[in-house]
Structure formats: structure tokens, C-alpha cells
C-alpha positions in Angstrom: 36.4 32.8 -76.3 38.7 34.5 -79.0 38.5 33.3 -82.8 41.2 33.7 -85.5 38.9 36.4 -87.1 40.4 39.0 -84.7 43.7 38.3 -84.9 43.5 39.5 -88.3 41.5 42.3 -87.8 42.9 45.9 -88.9 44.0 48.1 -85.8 44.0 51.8 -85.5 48.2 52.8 -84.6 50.3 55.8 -83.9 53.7 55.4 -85.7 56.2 58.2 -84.1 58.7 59.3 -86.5 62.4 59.1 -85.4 64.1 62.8 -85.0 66.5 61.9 -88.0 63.8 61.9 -90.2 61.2 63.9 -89.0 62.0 66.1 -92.2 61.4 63.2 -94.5 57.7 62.7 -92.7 55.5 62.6 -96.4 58.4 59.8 -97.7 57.9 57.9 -94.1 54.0 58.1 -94.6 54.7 57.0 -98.3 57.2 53.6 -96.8 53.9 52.9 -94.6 51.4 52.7 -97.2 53.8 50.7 -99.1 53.9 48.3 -96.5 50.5 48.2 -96.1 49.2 51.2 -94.0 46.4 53.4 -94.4 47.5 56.6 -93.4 44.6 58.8 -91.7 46.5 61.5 -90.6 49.9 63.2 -90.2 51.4 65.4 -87.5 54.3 67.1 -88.9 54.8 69.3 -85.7 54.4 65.9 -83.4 56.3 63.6 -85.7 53.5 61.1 -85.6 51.2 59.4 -88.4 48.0 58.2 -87.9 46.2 55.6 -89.3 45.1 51.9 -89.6 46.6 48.2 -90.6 46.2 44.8 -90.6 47.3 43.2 -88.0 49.5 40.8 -90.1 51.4 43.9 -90.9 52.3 45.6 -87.9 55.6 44.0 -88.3 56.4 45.5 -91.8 55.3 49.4 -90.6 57.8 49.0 -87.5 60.5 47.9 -89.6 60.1 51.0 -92.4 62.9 53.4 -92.2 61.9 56.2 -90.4 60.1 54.7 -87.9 60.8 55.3 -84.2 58.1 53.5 -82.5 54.3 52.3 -83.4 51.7 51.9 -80.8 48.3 50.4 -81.3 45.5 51.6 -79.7 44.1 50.0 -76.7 41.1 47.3 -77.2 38.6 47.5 -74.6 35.9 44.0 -74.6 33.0 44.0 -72.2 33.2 40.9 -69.4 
């Protein structure tokens, strides 16, 4: 059984920056911690930034400009 408590729990993500703006990747990084990111890590070659967030928030870092697609990484529960 699931409790509201994980819902809210912060989730590690991959945010893959769009081509137009791969050139602009430290002000994207910046828009993500403004919305409430923690940047880990960036890929400049890759055009991706690593890092974590609430999940509340994972609305706000896909709508940053910039921002071509944000995947979460995958929860695995024991049965």
C-alpha cells in the first residue's frame, strides 16, 4: 500500500536540452534551479543535466525554456 509520503518524495531526472539551446546549457541549468532543481551534473557534449527534484515540481523543470524532454529514473519496489 502506497502513502502520500512518496508522492512527494524528490526523484533523480535527466532533463535533455533542446538543440536550440544547447549553447545556452549553464542559463538552462540556472531556469532549473530556479524552478526548483538541484542540478548534479551537466553534459555539455550530451545536452543533458543531471540532477534531482521534488516531485511536485517536475511540472515547472519541463516547462523551463530550454527544455526538450525530462525523464525520471525508474523506481524499482520489491513484491
Amino acid at each position: 500500500m502506497s502513502s502520500g509520503k512518496v508522492a512527494s518524495k524528490d526523484v533523480n531526472v535527466l532533463v535533455t536540452v533542446a538543440d536550440s539551446h544547447r549553447a545556452e546549457l549553464d542559463a538552462v541549468a540556472e531556469s532549473l534551479s530556479a524552478a526548483g532543481m538541484s542540478v548534479a551534473q551537466k553534459f555539455k557534449l550530451g545536452g543533458v543535466i543531471a540532477g534531482e527534484v521534488p516531485r511536485h515540481r517536475l511540472g515547472a523543470i519541463r516547462k523551463c525554456e530550454g527544455v526538450s524532454s525530462v525523464e525520471e529514473e525508474p523506481h524499482f519496489k520489491a513484491v
